[in-house]
N, C-alpha and C positions, 0 to 999 in steps of 0.2 A: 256332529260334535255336541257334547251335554255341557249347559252350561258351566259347570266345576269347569272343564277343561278350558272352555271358550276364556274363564276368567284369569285361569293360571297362564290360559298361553298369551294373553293380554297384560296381562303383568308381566311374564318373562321379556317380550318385545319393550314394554315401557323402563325394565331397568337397564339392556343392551341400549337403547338411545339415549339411556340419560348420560351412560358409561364412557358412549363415544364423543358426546359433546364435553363432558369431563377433560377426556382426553383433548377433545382439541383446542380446548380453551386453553390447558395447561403445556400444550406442544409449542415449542420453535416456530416462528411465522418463518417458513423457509423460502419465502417467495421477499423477504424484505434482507437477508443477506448478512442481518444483524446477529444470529447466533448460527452461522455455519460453523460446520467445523475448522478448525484452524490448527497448524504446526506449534509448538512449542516455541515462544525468540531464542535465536543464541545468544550462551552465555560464557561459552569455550572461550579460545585461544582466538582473539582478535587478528592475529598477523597470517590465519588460514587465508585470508579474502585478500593479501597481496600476493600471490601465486604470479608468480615473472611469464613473464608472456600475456597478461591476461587485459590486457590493453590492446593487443591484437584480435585476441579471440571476440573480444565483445564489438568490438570493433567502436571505441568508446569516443573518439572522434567525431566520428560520423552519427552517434547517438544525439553529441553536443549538440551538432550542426543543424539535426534535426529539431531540436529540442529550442534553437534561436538563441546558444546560449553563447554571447558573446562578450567584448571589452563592455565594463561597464553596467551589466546586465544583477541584477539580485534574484540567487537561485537558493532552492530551497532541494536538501538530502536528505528526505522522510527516510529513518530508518537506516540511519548513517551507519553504523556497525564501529568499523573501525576506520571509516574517514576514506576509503579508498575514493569512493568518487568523489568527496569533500575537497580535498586536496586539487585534484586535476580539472575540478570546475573553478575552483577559487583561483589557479593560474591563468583557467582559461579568461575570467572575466576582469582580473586585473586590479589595479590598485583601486580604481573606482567602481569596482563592481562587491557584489558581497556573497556569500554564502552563508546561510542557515544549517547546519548540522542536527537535525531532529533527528532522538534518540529517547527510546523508554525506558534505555540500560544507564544505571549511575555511571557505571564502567565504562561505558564505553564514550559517556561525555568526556571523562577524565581522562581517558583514552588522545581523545579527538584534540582537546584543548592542548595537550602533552604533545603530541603531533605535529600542530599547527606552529605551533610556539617553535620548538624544532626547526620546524620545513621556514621558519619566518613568513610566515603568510600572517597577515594581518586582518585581512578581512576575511575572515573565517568566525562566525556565532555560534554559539552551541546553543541548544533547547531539549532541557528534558521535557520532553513533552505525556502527553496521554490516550489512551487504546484508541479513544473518539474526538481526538482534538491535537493537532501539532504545536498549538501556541504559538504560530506566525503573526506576524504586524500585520493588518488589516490593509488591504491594497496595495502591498509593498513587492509582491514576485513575480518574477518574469516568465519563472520556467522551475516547474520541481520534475523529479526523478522518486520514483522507486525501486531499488536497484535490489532486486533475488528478498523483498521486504511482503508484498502484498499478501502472502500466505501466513503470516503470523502476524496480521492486522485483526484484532478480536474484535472489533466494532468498526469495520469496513467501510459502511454506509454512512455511518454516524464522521468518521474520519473524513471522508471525501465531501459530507458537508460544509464541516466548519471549515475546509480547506478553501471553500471556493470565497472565502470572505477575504483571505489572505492574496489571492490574486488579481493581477492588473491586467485591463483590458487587451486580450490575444497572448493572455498568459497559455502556458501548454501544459500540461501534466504526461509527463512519460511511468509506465509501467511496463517492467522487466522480470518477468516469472518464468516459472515450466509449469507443464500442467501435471494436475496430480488433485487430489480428493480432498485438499483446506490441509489435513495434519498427516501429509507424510512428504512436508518443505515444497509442495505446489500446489496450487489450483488451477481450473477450467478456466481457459478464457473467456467463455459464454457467459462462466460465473460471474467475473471481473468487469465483463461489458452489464451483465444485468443489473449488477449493483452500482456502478456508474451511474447507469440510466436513473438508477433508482435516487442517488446523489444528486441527480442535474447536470450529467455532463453525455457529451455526443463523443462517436470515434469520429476521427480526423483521418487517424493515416494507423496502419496496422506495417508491423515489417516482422522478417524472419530471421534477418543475415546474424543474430545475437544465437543462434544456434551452437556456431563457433565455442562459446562458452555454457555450452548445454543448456541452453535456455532456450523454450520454443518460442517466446514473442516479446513484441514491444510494440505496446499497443499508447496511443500517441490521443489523447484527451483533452477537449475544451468544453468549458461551460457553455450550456445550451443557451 
């Protein structure tokens, strides 16, 4: 090889690396969970997610049960929608119990408050909250749910942070998804557990019986 060549093919190698560090300084940290892809939030018809029967299907009882949410207990409904599981936790836990309604939709606060007021449930709160932060009271939850929510979580990791400041000792975090690729309404469980991890939280208990309502899991979370 003459050296003309030796120099241009040394320069050509030097601009392909400097291109790909380019590239990877300016990529998605895809291993930190923070910019995967994600679903759109609904913004439709609130009253799709009370479908009759669907207390059976989820088997939403036994979610509760799991989840230790009982008389008296203060639970928190990341990504409340239109209150469905809002409502049937707030009976569950009773007049001395409380429920948080965390929502990113204006609507569907107004929603939620309009609801409750209605159904006379008192102890029912609303929170607009945000993509990386629910605005929960610091040590105050026993037990939260994300119910068909995880997949249009835009800052995942960042969420499950500041979450964990809001719960009390042997507090539980349930999540309820299908799997599917972040934006077409699901993701990977593998995904969900690695950004956990990545959060500070351990699996506890994984189940499947939430099928029933087309959902492949509920996967059952404590601070590490």
């Amino acid at each position: 090889m003459t050296l003309k060549r030796f120099v241009l093919a040394l320069l050509i190698a030097c601009a392909l690396s400097f291109s790909s560090a380019q590239d990877a300084a300016q990529a998605p940290d895809a291993a930190s969970g923070e910019h995967r892809k994600t679903s759109e939030p609904y913004t439709g018809d609130l009253t799709i997610f009370d479908s009759p029967g669907r207390d059976e299907r989820l088997q939403i009882n036994r979610v509760m049960d799991i989840l230790g949410i009982t008389a008296g207990k203060t639970v928190a409904d990341v990504g409340a929608g239109s209150g469905w599981f809002t409502v049937r936790a707030a009976r569950r836990v009773g007049d001395g119990g409380t429920v948080y309604a965390v929502d990113i939709n204006p609507e569907s606060i107004r929603y939620i408050e309009d609801r409750a007021q209605k159904e006379k449930l008192h102890n029912v709160k609303t929170i607009l909250g945000k993509a990386d932060d629910p605005l929960l009271p610091a040590g105050a939850i026993d037990a939260v749910l994300l119910l068909k929510t995880y997949h249009e979580v835009a800052e995942p990791v960042g969420l499950l942070r500041n979450l964990r400041t809001a719960l009390r000792p042997g507090a539980k975090v349930g999540i309820i998804d299908r799997n599917g690729n972040g934006e077409d309404h699901g993701v990977g469980r593998e995904v969900v557990l690695r950004e956990a991890a990545q959060a500070g939280y351990r699996l506890r208990k994984q189940y499947d019986f939430v099928k029933g309502d087309k959902m492949d899991y509920f996967l059952v979370l404590v601070p590490q």
